[in-house]
C-alpha positions in Angstrom: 15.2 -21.2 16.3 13.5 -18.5 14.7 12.8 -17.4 10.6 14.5 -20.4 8.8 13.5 -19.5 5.3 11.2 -17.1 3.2 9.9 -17.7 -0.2 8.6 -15.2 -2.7 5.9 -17.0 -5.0 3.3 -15.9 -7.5 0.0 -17.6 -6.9 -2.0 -18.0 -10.7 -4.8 -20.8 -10.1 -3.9 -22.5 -13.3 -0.6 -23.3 -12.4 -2.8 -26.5 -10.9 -3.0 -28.9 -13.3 -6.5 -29.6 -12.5 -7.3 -26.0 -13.4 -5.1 -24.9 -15.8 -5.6 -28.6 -17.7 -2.9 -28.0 -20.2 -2.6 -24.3 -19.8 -0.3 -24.5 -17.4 2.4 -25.9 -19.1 3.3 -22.3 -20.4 4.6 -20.9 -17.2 6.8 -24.2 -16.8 9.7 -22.5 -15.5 7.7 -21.1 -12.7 6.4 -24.5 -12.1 9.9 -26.0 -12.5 11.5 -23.1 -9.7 7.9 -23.5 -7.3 9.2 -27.4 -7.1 12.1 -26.5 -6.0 11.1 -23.8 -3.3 8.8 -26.7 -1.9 11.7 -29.5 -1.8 13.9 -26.7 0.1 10.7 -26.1 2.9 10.5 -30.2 2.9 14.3 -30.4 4.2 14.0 -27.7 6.6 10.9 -29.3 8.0 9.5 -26.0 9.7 7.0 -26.4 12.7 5.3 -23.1 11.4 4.6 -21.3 8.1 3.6 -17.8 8.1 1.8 -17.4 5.0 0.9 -13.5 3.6 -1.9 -13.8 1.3 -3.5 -10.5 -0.4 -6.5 -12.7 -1.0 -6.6 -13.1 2.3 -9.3 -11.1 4.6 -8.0 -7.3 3.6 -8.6 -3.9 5.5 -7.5 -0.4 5.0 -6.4 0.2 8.2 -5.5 -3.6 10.0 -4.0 -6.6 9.4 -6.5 -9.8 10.0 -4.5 -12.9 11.1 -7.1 -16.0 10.6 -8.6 -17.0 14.0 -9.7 -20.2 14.7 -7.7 -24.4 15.0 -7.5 -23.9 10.9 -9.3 -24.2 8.1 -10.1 -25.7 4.3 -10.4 -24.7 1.0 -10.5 -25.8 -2.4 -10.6 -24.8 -6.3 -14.0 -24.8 -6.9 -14.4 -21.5 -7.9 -11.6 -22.7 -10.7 -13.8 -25.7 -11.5 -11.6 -28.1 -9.9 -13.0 -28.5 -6.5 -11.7 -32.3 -6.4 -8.6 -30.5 -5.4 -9.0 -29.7 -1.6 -6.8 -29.1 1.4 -7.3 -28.7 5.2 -5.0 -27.1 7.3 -4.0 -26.7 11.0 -3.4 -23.2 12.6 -0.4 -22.6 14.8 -2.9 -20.7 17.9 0.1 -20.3 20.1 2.1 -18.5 17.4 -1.2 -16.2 16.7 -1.7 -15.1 20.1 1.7 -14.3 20.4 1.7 -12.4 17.2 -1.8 -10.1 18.3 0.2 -9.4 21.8 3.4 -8.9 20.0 1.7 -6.0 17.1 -0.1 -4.3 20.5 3.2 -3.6 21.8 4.3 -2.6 18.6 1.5 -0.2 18.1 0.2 -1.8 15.1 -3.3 -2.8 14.7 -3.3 -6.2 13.9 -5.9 -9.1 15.4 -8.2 -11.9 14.5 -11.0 -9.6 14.8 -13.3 -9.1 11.6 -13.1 -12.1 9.3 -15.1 -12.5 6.5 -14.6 -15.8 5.0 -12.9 -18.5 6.6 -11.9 -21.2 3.9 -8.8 -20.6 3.0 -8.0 -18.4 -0.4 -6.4 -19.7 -3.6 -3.6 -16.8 -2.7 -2.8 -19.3 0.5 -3.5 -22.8 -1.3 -1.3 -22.0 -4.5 1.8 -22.1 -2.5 0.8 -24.9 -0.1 -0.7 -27.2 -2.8 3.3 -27.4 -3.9 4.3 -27.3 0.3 2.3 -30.5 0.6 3.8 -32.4 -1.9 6.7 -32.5 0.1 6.1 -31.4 3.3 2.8 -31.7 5.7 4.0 -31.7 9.3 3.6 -28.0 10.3 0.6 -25.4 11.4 -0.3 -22.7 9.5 -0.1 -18.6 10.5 -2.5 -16.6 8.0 -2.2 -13.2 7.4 -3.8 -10.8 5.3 -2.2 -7.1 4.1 -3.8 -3.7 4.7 -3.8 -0.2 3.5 -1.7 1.1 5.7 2.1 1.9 4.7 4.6 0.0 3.3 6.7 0.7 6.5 3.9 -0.7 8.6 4.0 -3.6 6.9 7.9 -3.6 7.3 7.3 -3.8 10.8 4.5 -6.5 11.1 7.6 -8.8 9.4 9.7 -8.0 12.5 6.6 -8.9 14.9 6.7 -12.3 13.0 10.5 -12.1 13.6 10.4 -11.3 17.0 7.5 -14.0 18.0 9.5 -17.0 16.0 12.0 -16.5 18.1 10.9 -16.1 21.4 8.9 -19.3 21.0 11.9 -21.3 19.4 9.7 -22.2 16.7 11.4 -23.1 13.1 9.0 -20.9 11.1 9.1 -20.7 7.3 7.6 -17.9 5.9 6.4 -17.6 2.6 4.9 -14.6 0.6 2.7 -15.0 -2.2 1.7 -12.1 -4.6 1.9 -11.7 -8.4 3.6 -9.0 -9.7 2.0 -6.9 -12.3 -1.4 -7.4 -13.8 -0.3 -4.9 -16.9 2.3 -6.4 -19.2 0.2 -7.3 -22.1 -2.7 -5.2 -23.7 -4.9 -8.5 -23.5 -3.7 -9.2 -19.9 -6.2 -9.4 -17.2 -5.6 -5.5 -17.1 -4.7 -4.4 -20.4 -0.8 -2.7 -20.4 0.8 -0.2 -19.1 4.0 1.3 -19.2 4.7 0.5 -15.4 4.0 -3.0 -15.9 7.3 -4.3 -16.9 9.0 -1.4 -15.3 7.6 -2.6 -12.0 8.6 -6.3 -12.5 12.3 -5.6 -14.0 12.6 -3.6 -10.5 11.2 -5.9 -8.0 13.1 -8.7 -9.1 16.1 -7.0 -9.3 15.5 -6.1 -6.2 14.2 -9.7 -4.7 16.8 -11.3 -6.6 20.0 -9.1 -4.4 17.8 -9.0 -1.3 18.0 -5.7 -1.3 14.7 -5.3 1.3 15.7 -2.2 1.6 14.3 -0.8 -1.9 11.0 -2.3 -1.2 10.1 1.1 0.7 11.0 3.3 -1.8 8.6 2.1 -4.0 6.1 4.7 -4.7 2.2 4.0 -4.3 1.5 5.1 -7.7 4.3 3.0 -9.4 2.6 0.1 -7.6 -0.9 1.0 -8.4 -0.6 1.8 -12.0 1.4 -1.5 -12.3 -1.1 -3.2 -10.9 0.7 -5.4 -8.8 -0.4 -7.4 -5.5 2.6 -9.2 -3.9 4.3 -5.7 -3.3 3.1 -5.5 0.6 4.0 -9.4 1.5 7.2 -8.8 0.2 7.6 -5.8 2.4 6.4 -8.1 5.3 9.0 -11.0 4.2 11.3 -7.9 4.3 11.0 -7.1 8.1 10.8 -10.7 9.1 14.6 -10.9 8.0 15.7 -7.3 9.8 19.0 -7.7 11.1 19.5 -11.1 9.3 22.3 -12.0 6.5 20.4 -13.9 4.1 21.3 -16.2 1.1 19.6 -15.6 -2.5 18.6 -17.2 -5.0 16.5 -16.2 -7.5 14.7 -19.0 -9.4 12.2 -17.6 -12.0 10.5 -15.0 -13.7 8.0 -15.2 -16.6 5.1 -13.0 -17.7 3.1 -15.1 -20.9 -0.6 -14.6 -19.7 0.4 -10.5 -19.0 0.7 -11.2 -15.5 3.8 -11.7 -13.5 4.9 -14.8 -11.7 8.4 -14.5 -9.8 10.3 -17.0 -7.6 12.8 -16.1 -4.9 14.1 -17.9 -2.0 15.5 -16.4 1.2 17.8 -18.9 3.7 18.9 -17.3 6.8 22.4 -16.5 7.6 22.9 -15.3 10.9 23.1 -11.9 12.4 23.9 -8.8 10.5 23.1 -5.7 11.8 24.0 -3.7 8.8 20.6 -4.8 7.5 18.3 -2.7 9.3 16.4 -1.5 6.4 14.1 0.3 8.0 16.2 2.6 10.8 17.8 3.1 7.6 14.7 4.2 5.2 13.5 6.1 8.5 16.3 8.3 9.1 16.6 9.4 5.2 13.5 10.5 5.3 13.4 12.3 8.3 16.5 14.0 6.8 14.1 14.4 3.6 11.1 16.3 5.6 13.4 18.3 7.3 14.9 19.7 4.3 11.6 20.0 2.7 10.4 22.0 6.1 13.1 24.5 5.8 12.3 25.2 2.4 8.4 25.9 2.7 7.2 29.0 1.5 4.7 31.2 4.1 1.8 29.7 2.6 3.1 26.5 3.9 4.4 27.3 7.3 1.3 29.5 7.6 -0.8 26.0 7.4 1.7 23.6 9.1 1.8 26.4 12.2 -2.1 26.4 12.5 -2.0 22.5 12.1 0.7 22.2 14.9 -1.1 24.4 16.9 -4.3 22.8 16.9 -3.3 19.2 17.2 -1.3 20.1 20.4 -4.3 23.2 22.0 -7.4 22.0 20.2 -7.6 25.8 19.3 -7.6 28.0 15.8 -4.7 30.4 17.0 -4.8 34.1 16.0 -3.3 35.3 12.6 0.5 35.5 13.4 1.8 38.7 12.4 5.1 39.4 10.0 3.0 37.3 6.9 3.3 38.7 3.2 0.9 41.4 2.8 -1.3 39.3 0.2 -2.3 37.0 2.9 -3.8 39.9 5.0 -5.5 42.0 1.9 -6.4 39.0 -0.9 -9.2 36.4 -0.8 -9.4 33.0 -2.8 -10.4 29.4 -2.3 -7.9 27.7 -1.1 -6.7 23.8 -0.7 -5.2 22.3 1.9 -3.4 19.1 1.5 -1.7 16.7 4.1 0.6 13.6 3.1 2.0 11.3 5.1 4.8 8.0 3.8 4.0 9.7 0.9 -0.1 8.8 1.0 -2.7 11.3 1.1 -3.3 12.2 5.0 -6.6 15.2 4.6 -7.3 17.4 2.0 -9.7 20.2 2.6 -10.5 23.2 0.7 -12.9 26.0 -0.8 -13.8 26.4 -4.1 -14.6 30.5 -3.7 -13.2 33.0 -0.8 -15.7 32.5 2.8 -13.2 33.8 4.8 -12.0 37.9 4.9 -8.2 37.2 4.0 -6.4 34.5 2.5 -4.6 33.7 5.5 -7.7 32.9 7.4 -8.9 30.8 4.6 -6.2 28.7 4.4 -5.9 28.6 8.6 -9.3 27.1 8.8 -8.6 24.9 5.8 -5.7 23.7 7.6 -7.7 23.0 10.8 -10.0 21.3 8.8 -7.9 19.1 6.6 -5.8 17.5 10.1 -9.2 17.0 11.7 -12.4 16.9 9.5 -11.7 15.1 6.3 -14.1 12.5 6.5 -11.7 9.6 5.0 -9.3 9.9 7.5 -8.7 10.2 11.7 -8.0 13.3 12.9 -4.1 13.8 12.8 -2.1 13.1 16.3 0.9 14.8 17.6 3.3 11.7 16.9 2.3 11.8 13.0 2.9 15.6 13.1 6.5 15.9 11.8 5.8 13.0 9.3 3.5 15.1 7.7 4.2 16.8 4.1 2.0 20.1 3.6 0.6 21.7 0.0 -1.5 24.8 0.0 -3.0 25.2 -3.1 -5.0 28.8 -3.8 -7.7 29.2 -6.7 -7.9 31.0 -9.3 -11.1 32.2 -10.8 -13.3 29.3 -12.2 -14.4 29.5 -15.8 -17.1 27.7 -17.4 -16.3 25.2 -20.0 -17.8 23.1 -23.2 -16.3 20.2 -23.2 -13.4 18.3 -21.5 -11.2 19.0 -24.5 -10.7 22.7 -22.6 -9.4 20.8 -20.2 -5.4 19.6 -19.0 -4.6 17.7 -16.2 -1.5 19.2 -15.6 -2.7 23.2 -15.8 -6.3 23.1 -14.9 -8.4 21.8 -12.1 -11.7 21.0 -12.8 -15.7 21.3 -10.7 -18.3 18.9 -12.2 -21.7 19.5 -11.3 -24.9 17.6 -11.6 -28.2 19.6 -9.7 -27.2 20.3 -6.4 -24.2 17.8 -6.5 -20.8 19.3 -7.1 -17.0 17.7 -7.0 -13.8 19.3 -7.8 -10.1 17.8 -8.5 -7.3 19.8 -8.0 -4.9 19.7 -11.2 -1.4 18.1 -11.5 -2.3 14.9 -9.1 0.3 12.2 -8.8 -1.5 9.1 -10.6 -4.1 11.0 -12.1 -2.5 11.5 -15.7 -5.7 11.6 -18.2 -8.4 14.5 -18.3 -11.1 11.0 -18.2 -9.2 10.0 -14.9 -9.5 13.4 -13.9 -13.4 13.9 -14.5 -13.9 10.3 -13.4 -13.0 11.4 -9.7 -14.3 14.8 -9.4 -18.1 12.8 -10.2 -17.2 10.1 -7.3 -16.1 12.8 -4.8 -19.5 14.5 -6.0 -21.6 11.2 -5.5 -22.4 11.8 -9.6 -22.7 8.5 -11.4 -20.5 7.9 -14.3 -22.5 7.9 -17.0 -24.4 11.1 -16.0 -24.0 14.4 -18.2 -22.6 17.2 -15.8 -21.2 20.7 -16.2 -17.7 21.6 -16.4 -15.6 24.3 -15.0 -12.4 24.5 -15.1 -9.5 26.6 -12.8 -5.7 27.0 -12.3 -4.0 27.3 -8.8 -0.6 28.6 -7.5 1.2 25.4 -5.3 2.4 26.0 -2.7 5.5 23.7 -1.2 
């Protein structure tokens, strides 16, 4: 036995009559294709359900699986807390996951839970399970921060533990898809809204897993979705495996997006190993960006390299363009890796006696030193993408109407409290959005009056 079945499903409250008392009539299709996703787990009459919630328990860096012989919930928080449910964990199947995600290097546990009844992500999709199916114990899993590929992987744990205890799991991944379709949505609208959801169900409705990793995390962040990383997870539980589509619904009305997919597994097929394949494109992809790095670049990636593997600053290597040994400047130093932010480290003004030391100790300091983030290992150093940004002079300014987020950077400052943005951000596309960070980074509140400067840079790639 193994992964039986998968199920994509949206999970909107008021699709329970109780809640939605009328309301729910409006998304009837979804209702109509959630029926029919629950009759299909009733017939295959699984032991286990793994069920990926992002109401679930969520941390930036670690998947929680629910600990404990199970749990309950209700709506009450949807004034409808007549409608209940308690549920049996599978504990074997959990301890065998945590082991299994240790092997794999991926930092997944029961550790760290923070509210045990169960979320209305979770009881959404059972609350239709149970009309037609009760017999089996439930797996709960919450997603993280960490990369879509991560969470590709944590889908072949599940894979790998269904099977080596002969269990017929079903797993089912709940998430809405965008928040932004409407301009009196929960969110308001944005362009990426519908964009998002014509995608991922074109996507979900082929089983095309595959595609799921080349999603951008801005796309998915300015579309405001929240199913994106269970379906990546649903994704690696069918690695290897020939599955049969269907795709059942899709509809929108409240600016929100509910879709319905169902996954039945076909046997082996080893053509479908989405993510050797996504891997070794973009390895391919970072090695063609490495052999087309400017000095700047290499200058930073060599002191990076360097450090990571001695735990020393080397010496200024010689043969560098001149400016590097004559010129001072403020430099940036930026680190991505599966295309999120990794360190980024900089100086506004010149502390160093040549540009090339600046950005050498930037460097140092970006892959070790950025607060936000661990210090960078040798594994993740070919991963990495490197950006050396170097300042111009800074200029004082009136108003944010001097400013553009494309040409200029800015610095706010409050007192003693100062914060600066570099310009031409992926995701950051408004001057407000642009201001709005440089005060968080600067610990300034938003409503406080600040000073503005503003800057250009030179990128370097």
């Amino acid at each position: 036995m193994g992964i039986s079945a998968g199920f994509m499903v949206p999970h909107p409250p008021l699709i329970i009559p109780d809640v939605g008392v009328g309301e729910e009539k409006k998304i009837q299709k979804t209702i109509d294709a959630y029926h029919k996703a629950a009759e299909a787990v009733g017939r295959l009459r699984p032991e286990t359900i793994v069920l990926l919630s992002p109401h679930q328990t969520l941390y930036a860096d670690y998947f929680h699986i629910s600990p404990g012989q199970g749990a309950k919930g209700d709506f009450g928080q949807f004034r409808a807390g007549q409608v209940s449910m308690e549920i049996p964990y599978d504990t074997e199947f959990v301890r065998a996951l945590c082991q299994e995600a240790e092997v794999a290097g991926l930092p997944a546990g029961t550790l760290g839970e923070r509210e045990r009844k169960l979320d209305h992500g979770t009881m959404v999709p059972l609350y239709f399970v149970n009309q037609y199916w009760t017999g089996y114990r439930l797996v709960r899993i919450g997603l993280s921060g960490l990369s879509l590929a991560d969470h590709y992987r944590l889908g072949q744990c599940i894979r790998a533990v269904a099977r080596t205890l002969g269990r017929n799991t079903v797993l089912i991944a709940s998430g809405d898809l965008s928040h932004r379709l409407k301009e009196d949505g929960p969110y308001g609208y944005q362009e990426e809204g519908p964009a998002y959801d014509a995608r991922v169900m074109d996507v979900m409705g082929r089983g095309a897993f595959g595609e799921l990793l080349e999603f951008s995390e801005s796309f998915c962040e300015k579309a405001a979705e929240c199913g994106h990383r269970s379906f990546t997870i649903l994704a690696g539980a069918f690695d290897r495996t020939a599955v049969e589509t269907e795709r059942l619904s899709y509809e929108g009305p409240f600016g929100v997006g509910y879709g319905v997919c169902t996954y039945r597994s076909c046997g082996e097929d080893a053509s479908r190993n989405f993510l050797e394949q996504y891997e070794e494109k973009e390895r391919l992809r970072l090695l063609a960006l490495r052999e087309r790095e400017d000095p700047y670049v290499r200058l930073a990636r060599y002191t990076i390299e360097t450090f990571v593997g001695t735990g020393k600053l080397p010496e200024v290597p010689q043969g560098l363009p001149e400016e590097l040994y004559h010129s001072r400047a403020g430099a940036f130093v930026s680190l991505k890796e599966d295309g999120k932010l990794r360190g980024c480290i900089g100086t506004i003004q010149a502390v160093r006696s040549s540009l090339a030391e600046e950005i050498m100790h930037n460097a140092v300091s970006a892959c070790s030193e950025d607060p936000r983030f661990s210090p960078v290992e040798a594994w993740e150093l070919e991963r990495l993408t490197v950006s050396v940004d170097v300042l111009g002079e800074t200029e004082r300014i009136s108003s944010p109407g001097e400013l553009d987020t494309a040409r200029y950077g800015v610095i706010v400052t409050k007192g003693a409290r100062r914060g600066l943005l570099l310009p031409n951000l992926e995701g950051v596309d408004t001057v407000e959005e642009q201001i709005a960070i440089a005060k968080q980074k600067a610990g300034i509140k938003a409503h406080e009056r600040v000073e503005l400067e503003r800057f250009e840079v030179i990128r370097h790639y």
